[in-house]
C-alpha positions as CSV (number, residue, x, y, z in Angstrom):
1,X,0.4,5.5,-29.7
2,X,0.7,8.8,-31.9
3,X,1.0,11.9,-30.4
4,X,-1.0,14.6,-30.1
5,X,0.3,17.8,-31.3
6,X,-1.6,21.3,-30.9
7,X,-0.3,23.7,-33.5
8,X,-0.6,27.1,-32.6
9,X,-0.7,30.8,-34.4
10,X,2.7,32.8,-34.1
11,X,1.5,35.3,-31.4
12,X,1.2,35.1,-27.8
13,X,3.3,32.4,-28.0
14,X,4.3,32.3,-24.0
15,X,0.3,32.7,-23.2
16,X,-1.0,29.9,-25.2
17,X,2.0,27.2,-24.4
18,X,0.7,27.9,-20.8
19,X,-2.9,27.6,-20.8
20,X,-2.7,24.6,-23.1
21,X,0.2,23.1,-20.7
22,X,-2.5,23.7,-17.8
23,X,-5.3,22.4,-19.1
24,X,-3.6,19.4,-19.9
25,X,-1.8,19.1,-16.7
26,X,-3.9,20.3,-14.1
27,X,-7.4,19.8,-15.0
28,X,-6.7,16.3,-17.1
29,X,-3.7,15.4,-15.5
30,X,-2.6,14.2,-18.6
31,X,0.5,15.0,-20.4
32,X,0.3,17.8,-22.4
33,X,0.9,17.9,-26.5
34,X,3.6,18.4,-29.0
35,X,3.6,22.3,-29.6
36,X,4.2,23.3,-33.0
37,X,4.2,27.3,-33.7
38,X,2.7,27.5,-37.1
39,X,1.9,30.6,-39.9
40,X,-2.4,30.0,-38.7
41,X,-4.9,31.5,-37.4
42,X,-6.2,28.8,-35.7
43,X,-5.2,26.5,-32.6
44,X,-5.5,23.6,-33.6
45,X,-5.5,19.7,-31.8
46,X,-4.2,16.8,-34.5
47,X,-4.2,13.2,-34.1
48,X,-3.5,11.0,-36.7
49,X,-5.8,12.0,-39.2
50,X,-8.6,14.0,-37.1
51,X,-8.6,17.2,-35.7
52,X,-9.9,19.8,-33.1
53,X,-9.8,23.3,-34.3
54,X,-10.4,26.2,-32.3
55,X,-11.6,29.6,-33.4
56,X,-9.0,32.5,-32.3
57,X,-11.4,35.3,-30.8
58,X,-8.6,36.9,-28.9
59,X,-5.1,37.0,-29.2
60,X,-4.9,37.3,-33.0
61,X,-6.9,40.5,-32.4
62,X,-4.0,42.0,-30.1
63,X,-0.8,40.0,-31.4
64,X,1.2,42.3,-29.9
65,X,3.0,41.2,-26.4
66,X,0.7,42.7,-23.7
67,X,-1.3,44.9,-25.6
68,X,-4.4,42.8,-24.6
69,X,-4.1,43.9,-20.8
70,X,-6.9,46.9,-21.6
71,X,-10.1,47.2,-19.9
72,X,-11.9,47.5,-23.5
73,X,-10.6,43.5,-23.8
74,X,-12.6,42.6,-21.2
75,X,-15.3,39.8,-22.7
76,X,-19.0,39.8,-23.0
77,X,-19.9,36.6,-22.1
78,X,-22.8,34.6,-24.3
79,X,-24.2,31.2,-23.9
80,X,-24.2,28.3,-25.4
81,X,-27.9,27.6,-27.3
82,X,-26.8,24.4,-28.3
83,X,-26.5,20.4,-26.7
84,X,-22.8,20.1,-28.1
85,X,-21.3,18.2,-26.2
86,X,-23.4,18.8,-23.5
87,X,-22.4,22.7,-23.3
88,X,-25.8,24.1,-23.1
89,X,-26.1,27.1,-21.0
90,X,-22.6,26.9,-20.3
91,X,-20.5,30.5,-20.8
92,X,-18.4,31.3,-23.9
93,X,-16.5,33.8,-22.2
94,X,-14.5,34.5,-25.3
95,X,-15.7,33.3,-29.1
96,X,-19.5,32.0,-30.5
97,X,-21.5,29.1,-30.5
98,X,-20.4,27.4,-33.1
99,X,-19.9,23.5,-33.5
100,X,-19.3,21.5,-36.4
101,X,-18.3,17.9,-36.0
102,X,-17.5,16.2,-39.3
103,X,-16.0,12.5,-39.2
104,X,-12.3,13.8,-38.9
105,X,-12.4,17.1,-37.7
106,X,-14.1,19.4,-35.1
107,X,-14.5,22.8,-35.4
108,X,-15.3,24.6,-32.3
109,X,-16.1,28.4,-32.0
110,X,-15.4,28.8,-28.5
111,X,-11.8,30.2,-27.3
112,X,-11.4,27.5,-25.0
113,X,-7.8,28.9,-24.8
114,X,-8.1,32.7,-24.1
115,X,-11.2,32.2,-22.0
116,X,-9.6,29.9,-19.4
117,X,-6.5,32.2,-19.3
118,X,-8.7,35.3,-18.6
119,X,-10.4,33.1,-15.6
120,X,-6.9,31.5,-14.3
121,X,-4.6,34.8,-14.5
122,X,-7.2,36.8,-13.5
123,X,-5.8,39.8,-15.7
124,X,-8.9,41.3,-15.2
125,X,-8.4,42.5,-11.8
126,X,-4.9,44.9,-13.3
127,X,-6.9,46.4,-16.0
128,X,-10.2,46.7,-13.6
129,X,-8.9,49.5,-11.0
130,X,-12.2,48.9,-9.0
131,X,-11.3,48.4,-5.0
132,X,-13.2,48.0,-1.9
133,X,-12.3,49.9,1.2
134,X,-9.8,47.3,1.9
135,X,-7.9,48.0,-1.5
136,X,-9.5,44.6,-2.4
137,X,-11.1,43.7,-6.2
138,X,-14.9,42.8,-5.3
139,X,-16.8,40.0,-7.1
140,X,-19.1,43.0,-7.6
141,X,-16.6,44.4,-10.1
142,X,-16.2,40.7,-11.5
143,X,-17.2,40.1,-15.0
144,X,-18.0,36.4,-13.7
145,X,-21.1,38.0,-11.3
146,X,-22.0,40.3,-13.8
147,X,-22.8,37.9,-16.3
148,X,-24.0,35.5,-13.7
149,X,-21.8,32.4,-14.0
150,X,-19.7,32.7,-10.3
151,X,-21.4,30.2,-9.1
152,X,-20.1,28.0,-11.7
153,X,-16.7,26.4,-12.3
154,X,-16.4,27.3,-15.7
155,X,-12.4,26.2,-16.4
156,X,-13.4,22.9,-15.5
157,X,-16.6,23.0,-18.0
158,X,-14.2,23.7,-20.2
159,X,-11.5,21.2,-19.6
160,X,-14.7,18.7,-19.6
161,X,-15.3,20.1,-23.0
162,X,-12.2,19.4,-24.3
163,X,-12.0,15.7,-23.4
164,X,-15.4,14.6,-25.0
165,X,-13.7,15.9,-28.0
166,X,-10.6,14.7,-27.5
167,X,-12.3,11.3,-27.2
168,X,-14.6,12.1,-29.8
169,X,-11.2,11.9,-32.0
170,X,-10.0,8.8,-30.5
171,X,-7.2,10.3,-28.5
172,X,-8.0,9.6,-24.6
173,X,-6.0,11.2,-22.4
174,X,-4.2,8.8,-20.2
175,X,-4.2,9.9,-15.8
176,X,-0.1,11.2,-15.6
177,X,1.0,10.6,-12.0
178,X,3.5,13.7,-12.8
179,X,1.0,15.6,-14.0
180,X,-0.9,16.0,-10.1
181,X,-0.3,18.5,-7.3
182,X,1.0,15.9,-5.5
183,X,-1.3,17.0,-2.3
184,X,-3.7,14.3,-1.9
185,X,-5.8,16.7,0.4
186,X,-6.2,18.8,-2.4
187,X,-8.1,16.4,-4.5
188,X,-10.5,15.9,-2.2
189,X,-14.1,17.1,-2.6
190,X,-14.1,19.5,0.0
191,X,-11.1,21.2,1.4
192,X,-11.2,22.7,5.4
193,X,-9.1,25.8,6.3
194,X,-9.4,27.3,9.0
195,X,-7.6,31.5,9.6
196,X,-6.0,31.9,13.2
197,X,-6.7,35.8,13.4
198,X,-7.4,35.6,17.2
199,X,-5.6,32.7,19.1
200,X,-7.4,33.0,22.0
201,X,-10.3,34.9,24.1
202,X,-9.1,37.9,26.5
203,X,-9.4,37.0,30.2
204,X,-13.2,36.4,31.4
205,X,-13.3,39.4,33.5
206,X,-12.0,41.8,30.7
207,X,-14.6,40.5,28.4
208,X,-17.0,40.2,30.4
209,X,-16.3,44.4,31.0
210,X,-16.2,45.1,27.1
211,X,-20.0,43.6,26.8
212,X,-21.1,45.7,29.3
213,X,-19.1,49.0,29.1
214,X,-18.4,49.0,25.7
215,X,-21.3,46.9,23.4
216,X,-24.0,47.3,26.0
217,X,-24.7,43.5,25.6
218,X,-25.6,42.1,29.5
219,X,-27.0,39.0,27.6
220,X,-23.5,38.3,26.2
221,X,-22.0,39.4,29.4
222,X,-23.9,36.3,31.2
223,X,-23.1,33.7,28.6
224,X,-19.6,34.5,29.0
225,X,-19.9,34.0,32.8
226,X,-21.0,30.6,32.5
227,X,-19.4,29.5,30.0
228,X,-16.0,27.9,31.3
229,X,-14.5,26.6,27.1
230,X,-12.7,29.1,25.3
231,X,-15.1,29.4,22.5
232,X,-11.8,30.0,20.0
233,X,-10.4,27.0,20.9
234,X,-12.3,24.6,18.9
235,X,-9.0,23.1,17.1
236,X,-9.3,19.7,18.5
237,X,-13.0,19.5,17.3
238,X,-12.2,20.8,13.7
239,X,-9.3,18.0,13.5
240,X,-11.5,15.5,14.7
241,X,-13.7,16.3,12.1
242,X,-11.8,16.6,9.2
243,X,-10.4,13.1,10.3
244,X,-13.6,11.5,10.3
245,X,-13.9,12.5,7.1
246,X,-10.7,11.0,6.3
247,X,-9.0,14.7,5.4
248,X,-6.7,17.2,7.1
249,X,-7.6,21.1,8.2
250,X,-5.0,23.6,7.2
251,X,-5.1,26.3,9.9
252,X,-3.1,29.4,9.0
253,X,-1.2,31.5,11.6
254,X,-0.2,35.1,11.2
255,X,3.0,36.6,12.6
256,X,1.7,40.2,12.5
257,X,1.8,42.4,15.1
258,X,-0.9,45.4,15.9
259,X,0.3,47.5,13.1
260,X,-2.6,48.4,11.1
261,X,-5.5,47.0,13.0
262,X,-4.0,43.2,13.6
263,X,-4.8,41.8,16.9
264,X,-1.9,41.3,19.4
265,X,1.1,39.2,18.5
266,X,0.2,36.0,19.8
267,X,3.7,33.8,18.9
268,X,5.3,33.9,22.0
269,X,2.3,33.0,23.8
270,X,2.1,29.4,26.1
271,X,-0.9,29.1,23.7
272,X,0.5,29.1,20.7
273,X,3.2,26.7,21.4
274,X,0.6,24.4,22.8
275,X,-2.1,24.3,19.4
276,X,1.0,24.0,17.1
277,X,2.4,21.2,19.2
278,X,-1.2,19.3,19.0
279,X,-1.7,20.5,15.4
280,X,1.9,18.8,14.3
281,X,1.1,15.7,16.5
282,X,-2.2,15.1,14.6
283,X,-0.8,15.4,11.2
284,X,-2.4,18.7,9.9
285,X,-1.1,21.2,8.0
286,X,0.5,24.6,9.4
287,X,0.3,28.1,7.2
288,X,0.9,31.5,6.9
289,X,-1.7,33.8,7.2
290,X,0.0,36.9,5.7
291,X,-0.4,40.4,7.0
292,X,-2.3,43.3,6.0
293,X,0.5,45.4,5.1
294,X,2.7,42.0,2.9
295,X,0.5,42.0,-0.5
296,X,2.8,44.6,-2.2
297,X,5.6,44.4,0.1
298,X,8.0,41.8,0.1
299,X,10.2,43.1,3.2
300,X,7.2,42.7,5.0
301,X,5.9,39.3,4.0
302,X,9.9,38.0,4.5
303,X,10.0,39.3,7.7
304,X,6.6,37.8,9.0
305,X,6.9,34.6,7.1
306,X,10.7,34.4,9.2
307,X,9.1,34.9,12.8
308,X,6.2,32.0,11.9
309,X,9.2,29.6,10.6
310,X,11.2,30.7,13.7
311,X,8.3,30.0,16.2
312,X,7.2,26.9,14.5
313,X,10.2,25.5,13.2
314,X,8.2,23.8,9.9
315,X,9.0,24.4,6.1
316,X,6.1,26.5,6.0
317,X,4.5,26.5,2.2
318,X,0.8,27.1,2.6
319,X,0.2,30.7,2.5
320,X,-3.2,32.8,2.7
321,X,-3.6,36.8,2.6
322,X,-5.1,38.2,5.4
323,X,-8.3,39.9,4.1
324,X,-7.8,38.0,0.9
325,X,-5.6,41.0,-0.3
326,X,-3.8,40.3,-3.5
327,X,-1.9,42.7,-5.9
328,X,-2.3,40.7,-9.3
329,X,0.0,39.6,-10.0
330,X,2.7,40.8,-7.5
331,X,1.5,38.9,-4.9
332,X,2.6,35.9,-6.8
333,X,5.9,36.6,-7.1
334,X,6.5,37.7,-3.5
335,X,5.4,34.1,-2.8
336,X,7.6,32.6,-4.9
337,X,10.3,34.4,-3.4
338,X,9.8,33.0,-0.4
339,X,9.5,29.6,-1.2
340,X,5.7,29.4,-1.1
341,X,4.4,26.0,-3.1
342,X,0.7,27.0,-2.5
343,X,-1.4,29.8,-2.3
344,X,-5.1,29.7,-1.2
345,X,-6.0,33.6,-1.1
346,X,-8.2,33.9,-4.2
347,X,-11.6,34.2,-3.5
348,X,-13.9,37.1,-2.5
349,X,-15.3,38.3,0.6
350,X,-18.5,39.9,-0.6
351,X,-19.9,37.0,-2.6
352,X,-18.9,32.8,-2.3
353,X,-18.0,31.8,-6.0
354,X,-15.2,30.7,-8.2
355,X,-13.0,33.7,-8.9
356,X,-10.6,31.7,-10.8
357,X,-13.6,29.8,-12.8
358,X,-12.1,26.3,-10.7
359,X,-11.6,25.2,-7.1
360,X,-8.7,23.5,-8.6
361,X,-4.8,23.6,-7.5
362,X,-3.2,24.8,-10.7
363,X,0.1,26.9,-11.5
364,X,-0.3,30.2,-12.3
365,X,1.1,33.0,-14.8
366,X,2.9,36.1,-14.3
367,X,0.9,37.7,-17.0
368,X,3.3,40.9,-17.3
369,X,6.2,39.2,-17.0
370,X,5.0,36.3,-19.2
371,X,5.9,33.1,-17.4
372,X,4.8,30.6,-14.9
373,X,5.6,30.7,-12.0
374,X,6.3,27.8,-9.6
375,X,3.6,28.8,-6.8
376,X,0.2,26.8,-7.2
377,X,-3.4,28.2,-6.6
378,X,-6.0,26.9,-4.5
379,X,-9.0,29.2,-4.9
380,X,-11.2,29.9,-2.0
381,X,-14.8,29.3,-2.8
382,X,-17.0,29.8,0.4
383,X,-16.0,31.4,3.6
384,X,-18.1,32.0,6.3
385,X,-17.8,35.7,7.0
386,X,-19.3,36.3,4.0
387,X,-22.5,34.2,4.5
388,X,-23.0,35.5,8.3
389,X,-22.1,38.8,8.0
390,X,-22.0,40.2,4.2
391,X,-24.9,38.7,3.1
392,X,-26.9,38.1,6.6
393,X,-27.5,34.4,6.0
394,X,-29.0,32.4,9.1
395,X,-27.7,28.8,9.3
396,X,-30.3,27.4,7.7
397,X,-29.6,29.6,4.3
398,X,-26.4,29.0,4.4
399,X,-26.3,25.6,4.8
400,X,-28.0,25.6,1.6
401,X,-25.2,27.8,-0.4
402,X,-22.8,25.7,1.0
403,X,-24.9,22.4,-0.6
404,X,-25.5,24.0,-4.0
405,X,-21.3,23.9,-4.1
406,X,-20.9,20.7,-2.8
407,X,-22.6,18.3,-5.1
408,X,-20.3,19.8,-8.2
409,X,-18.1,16.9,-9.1
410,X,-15.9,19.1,-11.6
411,X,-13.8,20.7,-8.8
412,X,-13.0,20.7,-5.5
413,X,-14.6,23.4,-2.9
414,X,-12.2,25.5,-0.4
415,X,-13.8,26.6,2.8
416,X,-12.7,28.8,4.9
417,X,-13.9,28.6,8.9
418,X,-12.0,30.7,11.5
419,X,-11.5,29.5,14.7
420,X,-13.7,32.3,15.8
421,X,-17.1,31.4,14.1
422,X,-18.3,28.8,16.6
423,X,-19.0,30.4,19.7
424,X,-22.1,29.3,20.5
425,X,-23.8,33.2,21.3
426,X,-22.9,35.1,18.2
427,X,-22.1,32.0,16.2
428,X,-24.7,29.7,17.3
429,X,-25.8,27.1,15.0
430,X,-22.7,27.1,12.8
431,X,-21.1,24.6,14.7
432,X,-23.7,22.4,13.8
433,X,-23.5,23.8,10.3
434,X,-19.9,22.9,10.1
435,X,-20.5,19.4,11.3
436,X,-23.2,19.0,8.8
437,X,-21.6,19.9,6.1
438,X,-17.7,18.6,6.8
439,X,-19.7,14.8,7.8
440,X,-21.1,14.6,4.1
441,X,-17.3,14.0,2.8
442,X,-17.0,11.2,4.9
443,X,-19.3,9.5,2.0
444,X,-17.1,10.5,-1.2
């Protein structure tokens, strides 16, 4: 079979070999083509004698190296008006609506190319200085929930695009073995994960004293009483469920201490050595949940991610940021320092969404230092803090988010339940929820 080469303009060089590698690799797990750096303006696909050419909307404006990382750069998103290729209504975060499809040769006016590196890298959270009171880039700030597409996975909308016209061609991209994660779990429609910020409830009578003393709650106080289960230890029932649905949970474990608001260190606890030993007997997967303080320090991060290694002994390369915070794209690199294959911080806490444009594992870019790196992402797309408390859902509303992910066959859908959302006072109903919703992927 002849190759397929992809002929690229002589700028960016780095950006575009990436974005094209991933595309190919991790969205159509398909090997990626023969790059030629050519005197054009124009990326173009070319197989045999047919074509795909792309319109350059971005990087041929700023061919400079990094002089596209300014907050002016950021896009304003349009819509496609057209059917193309069944792209109507779909974002064109970067380029025009135009499609002209000849016998040998497409010409397509979106920047398939720079819009799915601005969603992937997401170099719009270094130019976009906006922070919550956590330090944290809000989806508020997003361009995604400005121009109302967060709710879609639009990298995979695109990588969809781009084999219908690959096809349309006659090149079809053949399923590379090489070219997957590797992680079967992480192919799977829904993903579970589950952050371990509290191990485990304080002693009956001390609780039982905060609800009266302290949050004036008697009702709370009573349930306590007579209630004899640890509401946060539910680990058996989210393993069970995960295995009926023929999955595995990843639960991530921090190895802070109380500096800067963390509970108590709970390592050395009989506890913890207990739920790891029934977690590794049952075959699901053990993480980090890194500290407040480890985002922009790599001392810190080291240190923590040592003590969970040490308490655990595992090869620990599942990794999470305790209140999602991430310094793009630091954070990165402090991962792949230490060994981290897998990271599965990037998603927001004010609003459920895809903040990479993809619930897809896929490699990601250093985009100052202008390389990939060797840690994968796994954005988070629902977690249940948000619904409960940020946006006041009851059960039955959220349910309903939840379902509005769920039936999206383009991606798969992190979601994040702590061990701490299913007592049944303050929580009640979201065990159900949980059930609900974990039972559908028993039917994929």
């Amino acid at each position: 079979m002849s190759e397929l080469t992809a002929r690229i303009p002589n700028n960016n060089v780095e950006e575009r070999k990436y974005i094209i590698s991933v595309l190919f690799k991790d969205f159509l797990h398909a090997e990626p083509p023969l790059i030629e750096v050519a005197d054009t303006d124009c990326t173009t696909l070319l197989y045999e004698d047919k074509k795909i050419v792309f319109r350059d909307h971005f990087w041929n404006v700023h061919p400079e190296p990094l002089s596209y990382l300014d907050i002016s750069n950021l896009p304003k998103p349009t819509y496609f008006k057209s059917e193309n290729f069944g792209m109507k209504d779909t974002p064109i975060i970067y380029g025009n609506g135009e499609f002209d499809v000849t016998e040998n040769a497409i010409t397509c006016g979106l920047d398939i190319w720079a819009s799915a590196f601005f969603m992937l890298t997401r170099w719009e959270e270094y130019v976009n200085t906006t922070r919550d009171e956590h330090g944290r880039f809000p989806a508020s700030a997003s361009t995604a929930l400005k121009h109302n597409f967060l709710h879609l996975p639009v990298v995979n909308l695109y990588a969809e695009l781009l084999n219908k016209m690959l096809r349309n061609i006659g090149y079809y991209p053949e399923d590379d073995e090489n070219c997957n994660d590797g992680n079967d779990i992480l192919e799977k429609t829904l993903i579970p994960t589950h952050d371990i910020d509290i191990l485990q409830s304080n002693p009956k009578w001390k609780s039982i004293g905060g609800d009266i003393l302290k949050r004036h709650d008697p009702k709370m106080a009573l349930h306590r009483l007579f209630t004899s289960h640890d509401p946060l230890d539910c680990f058996d029932f989210l393993m069970d469920k995960s295995e009926q649905a023929d999955t595995k949970s990843i639960f991530f474990f921090m190895a802070a201490d109380h500096r800067e608001g963390h509970s108590d260190n709970y390592l050395n606890t009989k506890k913890f050595s207990q739920t790891i030993e029934k977690i590794k007997k049952r075959g699901h997967i053990i993480g980090f949940h890194a500290g407040h303080g480890t985002a922009d320090n790599p001392e810190r991060y080291a240190e923590e991610l040592q003590l969970l290694w040490q308490h655990t002994v595992l090869d620990i390369t599942f990794s999470r940021q305790h209140f999602l915070k991430f310094d793009m794209p630091r954070t990165f690199n402090i991962l792949e320092t230490n060994g981290i294959t897998h990271d599965f911080s990037l998603g927001y806490s004010d609003n459920e969404g895809f903040r990479c444009g993809t619930g897809n594992s896929y490699r990601v870019f250093d985009f100052l230092a202008r390389k990939t790196l060797n840690v994968r992402e796994v954005p988070l797309i629902i977690m249940d803090s948000t619904l409960k408390h940020t946006k006041n859902l009851t059960t039955a509303q959220a349910e309903k988010v939840i379902w509005d992910f769920i039936p999206n066959h383009h991606t798969s859908i992190s979601l994040l339940f702590h061990n701490s959302s299913f007592d049944n006072y303050t929580w009640k109903g979201w065990k159900k929820l949980y059930d609900n919703i974990i039972n559908h992927s028993i039917y994929d």
